[in-house]
C-alpha positions as CSV (number, residue, x, y, z in Angstrom):
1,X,-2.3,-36.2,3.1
2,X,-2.5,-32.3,3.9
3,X,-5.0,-31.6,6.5
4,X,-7.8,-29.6,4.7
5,X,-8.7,-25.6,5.8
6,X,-12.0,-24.1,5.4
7,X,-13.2,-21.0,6.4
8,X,-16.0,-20.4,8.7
9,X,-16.8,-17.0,9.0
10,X,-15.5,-13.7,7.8
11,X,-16.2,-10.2,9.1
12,X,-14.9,-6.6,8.2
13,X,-15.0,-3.2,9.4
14,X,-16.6,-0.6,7.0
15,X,-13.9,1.3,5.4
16,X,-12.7,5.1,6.4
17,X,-11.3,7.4,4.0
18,X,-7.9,8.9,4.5
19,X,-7.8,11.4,7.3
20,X,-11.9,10.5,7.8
21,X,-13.9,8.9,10.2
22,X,-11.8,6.5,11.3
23,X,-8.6,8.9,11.5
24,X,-8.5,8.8,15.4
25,X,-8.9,5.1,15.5
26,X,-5.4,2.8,15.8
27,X,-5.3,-0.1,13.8
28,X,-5.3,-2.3,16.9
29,X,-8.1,-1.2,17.6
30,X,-9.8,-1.5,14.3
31,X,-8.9,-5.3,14.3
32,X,-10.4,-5.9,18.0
33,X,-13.5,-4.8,17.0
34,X,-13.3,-7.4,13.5
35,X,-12.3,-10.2,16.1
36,X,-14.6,-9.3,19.1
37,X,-17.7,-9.4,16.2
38,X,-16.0,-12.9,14.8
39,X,-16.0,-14.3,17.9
40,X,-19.9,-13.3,18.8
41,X,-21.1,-14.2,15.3
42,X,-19.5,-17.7,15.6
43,X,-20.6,-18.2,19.9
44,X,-16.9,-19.4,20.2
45,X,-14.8,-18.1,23.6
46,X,-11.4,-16.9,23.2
47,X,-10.3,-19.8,24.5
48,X,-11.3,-21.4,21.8
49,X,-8.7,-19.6,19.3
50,X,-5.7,-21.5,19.1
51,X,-3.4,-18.7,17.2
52,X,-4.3,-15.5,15.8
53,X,-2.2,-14.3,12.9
54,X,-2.8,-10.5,11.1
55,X,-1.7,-8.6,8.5
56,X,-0.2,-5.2,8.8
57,X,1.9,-3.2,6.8
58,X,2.6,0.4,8.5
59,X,3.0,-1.5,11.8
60,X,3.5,1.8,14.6
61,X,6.0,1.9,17.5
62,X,3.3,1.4,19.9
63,X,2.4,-1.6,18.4
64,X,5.0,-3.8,17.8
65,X,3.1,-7.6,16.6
66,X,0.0,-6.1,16.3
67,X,-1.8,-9.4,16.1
68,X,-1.1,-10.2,19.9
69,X,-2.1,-7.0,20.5
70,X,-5.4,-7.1,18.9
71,X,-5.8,-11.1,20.2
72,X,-4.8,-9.7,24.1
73,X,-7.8,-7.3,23.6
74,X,-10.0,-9.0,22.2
75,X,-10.3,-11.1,24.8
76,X,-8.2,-13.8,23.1
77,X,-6.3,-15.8,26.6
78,X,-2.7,-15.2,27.0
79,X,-2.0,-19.0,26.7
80,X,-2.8,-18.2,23.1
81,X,0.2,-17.0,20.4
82,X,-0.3,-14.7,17.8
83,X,1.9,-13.4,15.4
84,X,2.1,-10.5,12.5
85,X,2.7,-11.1,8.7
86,X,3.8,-8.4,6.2
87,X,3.5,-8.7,2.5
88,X,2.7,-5.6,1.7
89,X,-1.2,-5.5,-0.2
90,X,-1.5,-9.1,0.2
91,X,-0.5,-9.5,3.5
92,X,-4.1,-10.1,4.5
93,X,-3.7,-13.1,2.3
94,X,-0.9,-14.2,3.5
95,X,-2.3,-14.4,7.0
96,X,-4.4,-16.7,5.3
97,X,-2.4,-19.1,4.0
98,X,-0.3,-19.1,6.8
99,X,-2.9,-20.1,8.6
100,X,-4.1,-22.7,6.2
101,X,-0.7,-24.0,6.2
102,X,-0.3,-24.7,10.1
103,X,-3.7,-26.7,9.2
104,X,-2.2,-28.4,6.9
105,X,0.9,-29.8,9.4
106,X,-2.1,-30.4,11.8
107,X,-0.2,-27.7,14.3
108,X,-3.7,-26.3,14.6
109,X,-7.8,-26.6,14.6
110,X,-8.7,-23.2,15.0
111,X,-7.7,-19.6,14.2
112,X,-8.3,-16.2,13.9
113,X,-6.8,-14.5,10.7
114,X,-6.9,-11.4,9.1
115,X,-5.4,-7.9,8.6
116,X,-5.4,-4.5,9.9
117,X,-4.4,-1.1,8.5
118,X,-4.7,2.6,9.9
119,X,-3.0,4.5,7.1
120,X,-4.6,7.8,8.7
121,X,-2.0,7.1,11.8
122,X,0.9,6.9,9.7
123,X,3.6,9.4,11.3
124,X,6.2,12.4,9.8
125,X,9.5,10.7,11.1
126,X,13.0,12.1,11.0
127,X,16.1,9.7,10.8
128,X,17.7,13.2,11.4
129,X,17.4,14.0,14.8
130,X,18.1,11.3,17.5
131,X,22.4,11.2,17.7
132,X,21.7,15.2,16.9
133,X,21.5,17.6,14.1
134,X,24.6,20.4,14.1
135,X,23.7,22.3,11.0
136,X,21.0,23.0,8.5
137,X,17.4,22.2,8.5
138,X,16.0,18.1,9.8
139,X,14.2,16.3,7.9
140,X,10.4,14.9,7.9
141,X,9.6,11.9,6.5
142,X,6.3,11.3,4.9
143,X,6.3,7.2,6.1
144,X,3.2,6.7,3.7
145,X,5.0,8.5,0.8
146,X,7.8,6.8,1.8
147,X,6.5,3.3,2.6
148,X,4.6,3.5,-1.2
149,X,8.0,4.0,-2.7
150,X,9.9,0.8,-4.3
151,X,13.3,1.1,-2.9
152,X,14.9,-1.2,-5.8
153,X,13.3,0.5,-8.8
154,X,12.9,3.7,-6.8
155,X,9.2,4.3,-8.1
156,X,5.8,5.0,-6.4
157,X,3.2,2.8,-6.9
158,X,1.4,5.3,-9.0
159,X,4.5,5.0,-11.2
160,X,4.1,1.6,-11.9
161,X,0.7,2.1,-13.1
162,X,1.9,4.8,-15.6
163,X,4.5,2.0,-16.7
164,X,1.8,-0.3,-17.3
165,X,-0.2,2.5,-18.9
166,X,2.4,2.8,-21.6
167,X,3.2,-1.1,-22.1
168,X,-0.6,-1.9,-22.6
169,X,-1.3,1.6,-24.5
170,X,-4.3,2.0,-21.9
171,X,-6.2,5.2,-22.4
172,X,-7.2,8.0,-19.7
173,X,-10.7,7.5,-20.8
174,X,-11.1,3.9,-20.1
175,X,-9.7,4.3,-16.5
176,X,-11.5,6.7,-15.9
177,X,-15.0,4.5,-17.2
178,X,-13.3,1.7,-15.2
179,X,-13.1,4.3,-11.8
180,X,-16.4,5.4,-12.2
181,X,-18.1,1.4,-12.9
182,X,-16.3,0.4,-9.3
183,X,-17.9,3.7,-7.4
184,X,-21.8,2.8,-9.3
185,X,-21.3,-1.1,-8.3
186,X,-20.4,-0.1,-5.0
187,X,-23.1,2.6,-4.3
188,X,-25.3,0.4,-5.9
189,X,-24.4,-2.7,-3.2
190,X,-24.5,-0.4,-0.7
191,X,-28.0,0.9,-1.3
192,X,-29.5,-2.6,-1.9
193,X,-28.1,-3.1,1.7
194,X,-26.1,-6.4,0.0
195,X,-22.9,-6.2,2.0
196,X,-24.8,-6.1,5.1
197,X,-23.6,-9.3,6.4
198,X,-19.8,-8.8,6.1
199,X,-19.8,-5.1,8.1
200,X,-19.6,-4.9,11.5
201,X,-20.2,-1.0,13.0
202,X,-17.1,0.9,14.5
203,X,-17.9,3.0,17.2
204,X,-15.9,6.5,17.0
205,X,-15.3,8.2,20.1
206,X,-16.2,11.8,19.7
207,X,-15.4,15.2,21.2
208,X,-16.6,18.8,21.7
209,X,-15.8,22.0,23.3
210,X,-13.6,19.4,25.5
211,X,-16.0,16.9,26.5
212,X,-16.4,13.6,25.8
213,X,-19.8,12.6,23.7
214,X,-21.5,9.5,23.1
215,X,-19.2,7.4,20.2
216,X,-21.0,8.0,16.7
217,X,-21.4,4.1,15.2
218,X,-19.6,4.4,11.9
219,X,-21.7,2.1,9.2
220,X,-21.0,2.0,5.8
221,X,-17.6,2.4,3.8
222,X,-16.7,6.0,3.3
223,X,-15.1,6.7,-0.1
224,X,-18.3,5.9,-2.2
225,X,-19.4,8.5,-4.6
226,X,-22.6,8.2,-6.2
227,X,-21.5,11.7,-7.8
228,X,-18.9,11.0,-9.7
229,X,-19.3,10.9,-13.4
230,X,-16.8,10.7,-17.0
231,X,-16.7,14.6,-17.0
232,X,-15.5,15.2,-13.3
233,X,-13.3,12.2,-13.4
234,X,-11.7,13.2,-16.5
235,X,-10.6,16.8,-14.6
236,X,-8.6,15.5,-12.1
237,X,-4.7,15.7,-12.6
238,X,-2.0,13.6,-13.2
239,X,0.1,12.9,-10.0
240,X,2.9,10.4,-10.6
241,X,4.2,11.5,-14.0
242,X,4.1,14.5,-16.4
243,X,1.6,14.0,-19.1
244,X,0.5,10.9,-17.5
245,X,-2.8,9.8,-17.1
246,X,-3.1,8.0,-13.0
247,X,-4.7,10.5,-11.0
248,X,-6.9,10.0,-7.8
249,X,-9.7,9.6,-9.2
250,X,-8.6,6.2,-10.9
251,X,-6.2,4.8,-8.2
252,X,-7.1,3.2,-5.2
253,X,-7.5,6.0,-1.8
254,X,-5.2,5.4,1.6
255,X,-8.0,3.4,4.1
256,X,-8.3,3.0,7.3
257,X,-10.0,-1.1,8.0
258,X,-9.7,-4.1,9.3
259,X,-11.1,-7.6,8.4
260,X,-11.1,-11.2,9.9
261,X,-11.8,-14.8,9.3
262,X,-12.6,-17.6,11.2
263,X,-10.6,-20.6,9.9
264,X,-10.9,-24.4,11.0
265,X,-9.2,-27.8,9.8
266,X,-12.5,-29.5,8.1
267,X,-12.7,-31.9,10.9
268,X,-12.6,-29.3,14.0
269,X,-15.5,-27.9,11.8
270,X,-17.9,-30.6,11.6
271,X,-17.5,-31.8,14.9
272,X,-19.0,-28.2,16.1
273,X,-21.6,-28.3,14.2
274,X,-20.5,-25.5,11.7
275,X,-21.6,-24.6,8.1
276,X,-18.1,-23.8,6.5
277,X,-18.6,-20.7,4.1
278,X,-15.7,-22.1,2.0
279,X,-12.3,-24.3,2.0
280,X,-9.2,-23.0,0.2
281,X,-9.3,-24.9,-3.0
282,X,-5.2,-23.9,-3.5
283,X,-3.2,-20.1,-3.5
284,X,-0.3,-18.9,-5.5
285,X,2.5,-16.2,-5.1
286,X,4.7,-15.2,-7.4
287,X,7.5,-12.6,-8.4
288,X,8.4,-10.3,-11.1
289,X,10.1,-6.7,-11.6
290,X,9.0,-4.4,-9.2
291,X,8.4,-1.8,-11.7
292,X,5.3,-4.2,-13.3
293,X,3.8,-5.0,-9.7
294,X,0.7,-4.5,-11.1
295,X,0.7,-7.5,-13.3
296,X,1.3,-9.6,-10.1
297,X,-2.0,-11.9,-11.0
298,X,-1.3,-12.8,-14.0
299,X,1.7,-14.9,-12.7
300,X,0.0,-15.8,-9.5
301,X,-3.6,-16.7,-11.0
302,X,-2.7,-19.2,-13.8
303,X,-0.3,-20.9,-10.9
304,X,-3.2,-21.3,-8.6
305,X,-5.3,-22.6,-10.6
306,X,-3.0,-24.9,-12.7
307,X,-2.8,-26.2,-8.5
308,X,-6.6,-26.9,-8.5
309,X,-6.7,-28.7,-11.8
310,X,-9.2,-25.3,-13.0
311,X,-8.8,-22.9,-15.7
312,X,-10.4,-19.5,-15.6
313,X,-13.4,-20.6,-17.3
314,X,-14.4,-22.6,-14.5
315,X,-14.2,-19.5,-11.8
316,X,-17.8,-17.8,-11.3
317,X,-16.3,-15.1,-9.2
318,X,-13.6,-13.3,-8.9
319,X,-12.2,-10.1,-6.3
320,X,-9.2,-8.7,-7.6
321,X,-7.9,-5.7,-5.9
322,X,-8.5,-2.5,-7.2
323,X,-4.8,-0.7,-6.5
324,X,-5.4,1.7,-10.0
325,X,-8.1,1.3,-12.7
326,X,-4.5,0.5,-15.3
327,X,-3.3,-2.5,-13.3
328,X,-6.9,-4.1,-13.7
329,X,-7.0,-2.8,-17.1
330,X,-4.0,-4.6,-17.7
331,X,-4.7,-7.8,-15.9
332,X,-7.8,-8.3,-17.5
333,X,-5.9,-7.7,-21.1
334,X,-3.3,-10.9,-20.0
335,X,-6.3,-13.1,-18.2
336,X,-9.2,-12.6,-20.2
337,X,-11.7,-12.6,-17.0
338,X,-14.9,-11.3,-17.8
339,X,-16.1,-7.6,-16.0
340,X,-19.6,-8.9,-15.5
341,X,-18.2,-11.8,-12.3
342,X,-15.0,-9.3,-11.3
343,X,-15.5,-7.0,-8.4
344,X,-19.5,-6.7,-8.7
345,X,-19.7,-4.8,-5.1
346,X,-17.4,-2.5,-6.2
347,X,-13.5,-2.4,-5.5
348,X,-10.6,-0.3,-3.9
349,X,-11.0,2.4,-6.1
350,X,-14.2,3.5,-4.2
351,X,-13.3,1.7,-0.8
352,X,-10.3,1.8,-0.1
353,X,-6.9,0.2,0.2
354,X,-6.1,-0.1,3.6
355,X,-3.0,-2.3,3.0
356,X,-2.6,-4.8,5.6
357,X,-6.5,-5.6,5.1
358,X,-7.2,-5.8,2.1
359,X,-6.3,-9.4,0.8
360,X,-9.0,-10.2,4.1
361,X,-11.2,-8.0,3.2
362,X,-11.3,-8.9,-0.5
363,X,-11.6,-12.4,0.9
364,X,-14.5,-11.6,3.1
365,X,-16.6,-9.3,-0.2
366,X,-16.1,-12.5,-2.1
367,X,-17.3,-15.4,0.1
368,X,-20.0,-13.4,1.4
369,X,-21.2,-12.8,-2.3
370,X,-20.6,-16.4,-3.1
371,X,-23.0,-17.6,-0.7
372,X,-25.7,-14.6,-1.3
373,X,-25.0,-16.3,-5.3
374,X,-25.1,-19.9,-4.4
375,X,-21.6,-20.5,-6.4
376,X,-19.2,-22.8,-5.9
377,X,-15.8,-21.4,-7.1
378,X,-14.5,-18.1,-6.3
379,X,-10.7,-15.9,-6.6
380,X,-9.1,-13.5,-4.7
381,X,-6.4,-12.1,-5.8
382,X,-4.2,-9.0,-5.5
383,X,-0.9,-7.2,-7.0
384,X,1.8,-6.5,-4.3
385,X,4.1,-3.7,-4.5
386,X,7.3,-4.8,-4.8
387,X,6.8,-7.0,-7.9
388,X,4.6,-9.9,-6.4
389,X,1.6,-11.2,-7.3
390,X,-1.1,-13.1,-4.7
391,X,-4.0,-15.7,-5.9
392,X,-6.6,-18.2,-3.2
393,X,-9.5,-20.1,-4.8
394,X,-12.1,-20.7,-2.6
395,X,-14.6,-23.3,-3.3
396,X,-17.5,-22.9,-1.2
397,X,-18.4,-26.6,0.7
């Protein structure tokens, strides 16, 4: 019999917009801070941590396996291996599971898992220039652009929302309603100080006139806009097809973030003395054409929870990422879940995608919720680009 995960603690990082606070702040660096705060919440050493495993998508040159990286400074021993995972937007899920899953062949008791993203960071490359260019103009290579491109149906993300846009004959109006609704629950969580217990502070270094000055603690996630409203949203252009209706002001932002969770076998946990916030009930991934990615749930939910012997009925709460107001539109249309238990603090639309984080951080909103709730059963789930679809149920223990 499978060795049985749960998960003991969860932290994140509040999230930066694109080019904003966070812009001068590595991933790396983001994630040390998630696992130094893990670490102190929990009064475990780094010696404790048996592997650490992150997420990343836009890993940079400088930091090649981030997650040893961010283990090495974070105080985490050398004796102790860490290692990187990238599936695309749920590749902070995947570190999950993959943790989960070493659990589960008893290869280990206690790890560190999570993601990381600085999408501010993200680099102009050219293929162009290192064997020499002899005529005409080099190229620069937008690696976010490029990196948000499918390179087997050769469309943006944002295309792939229009695509689902036309399939389900969703309206501009009701993403835009759907936009604004995330940016009101998530001013409205932030004000009533309710996500308090997942954030942990960034400190930003800060400069002037050439001098160093104290760092700036950066607090609360950036992108909010309590603002917004039907008539602004409903100005903003379309930018991933003529006479479409995705714009930016119902899709997901670029984020800068990191998050993390503490994960023990069941065992490990009772025998120091912990409260568990949750064990993974089962998870689910799935595949379909890359130009649908954003239906990715409704393959990878009914799998998960045909694995825990549940329906949809039975879960009380449920995260599913935010990548555009159309691909929730049209999840919801194929699942059925109801609005009133689905992203309550809010969702990537007003905080951000930063990839490699976000099945963590997703992970982190919901367990923290559940507890504040007292409910037992709870879903995280995510599309991922490149026609894939990610589920975990946690049932809190």
């Amino acid at each position: 019999m499978a060795t049985e995960a749960v998960i003991v603690n969860g932290v994140r990082t509040p999230q930066g917009v694109f080019g904003g606070a966070l812009k001068t702040l590595t991933a790396q660096a983001l994630g040390e801070v998630a696992v130094r705060e893990l670490l102190k919440r929990t009064n475990l050493k780094g010696s404790d941590i048996e592997e650490v495993i992150v997420g990343c998508v836009g890993q940079q040159s400088d930091a090649p396996n981030i997650a040893r990286i961010i283990a090495l400074r974070a105080g985490i021993p050398i004796q102790t291996p860490a290692y990187t995972v990238q599936r695309n937007c749920a590749s902070g899920l995947q570190a999950i599971v993959s943790a989960c899953q070493n659990i589960a062949c008893q290869d280990r008791d206690v790890q560190i898992a999570g993601g990381a993203e600085a999408m501010s960071s993200s680099p102009y490359v050219s293929r162009d220039l290192r064997w020499g260019k002899r005529l005409r103009h080099a190229e620069m290579i937008d690696t976010i652009w490029e990196g948000l491109t499918d390179p087997v149906c050769g469309q943006i993300m944002g295309k792939t929302a229009e695509n689902l846009v036309a399939e389900f004959k969703i309206s501009r109006a009701d993403q835009d309603q759907f936009a604004l609704l995330s940016h009101q629950r998530a001013f409205r969580a932030t004000r009533e100080n309710r996500l308090k217990d997942e954030l942990v502070p960034v400190l930003v270094p800060k400069r002037s006139m050439g001098r160093d000055l104290p760092p700036e603690p950066f607090m609360q996630d950036e992108g909010i806009n309590p603002g917004l409203n039907e008539p602004l949203l409903s100005q903003y252009p379309p930018i991933f097809q003529e006479q479409g209706s995705v714009t930016s002001g119902n899709s997901c932002f670029n984020a800068d973030g990191a998050a993390m969770v503490l994960i023990m076998s069941a065992a490990k946990a009772k025998a120091l003395g912990y409260q568990p916030m949750a064990k993974i009930r089962s998870y689910a991934f799935a595949g379909l054409e890359p130009e649908r990615m954003g239906l990715g749930p409704t393959l990878a939910v009914p799998q998960a929870l045909k694995k825990a012997g549940l329906t949809l009925k039975d879960i009380q709460l449920i995260e599913l990422n935010e990548a555009f107001a159309a691909t929730y539109l049209a999840c919801e249309r194929v699942l059925g879940y109801s609005r009133d238990i689905t992203n309550v603090n809010g969702g990537a639309i007003a905080l951000g995608h930063p990839v490699g984080a976000t099945g963590t951080r997703i992970t982190v909103t919901l367990l923290h919720e559940m507890k504040r709730r007292n409910l037992s059963l709870g879903l995280a789930t995510a599309c991922v680009g490149g026609g894939q679809g990610a589920a975990i149920i946690y049932e809190r223990v």
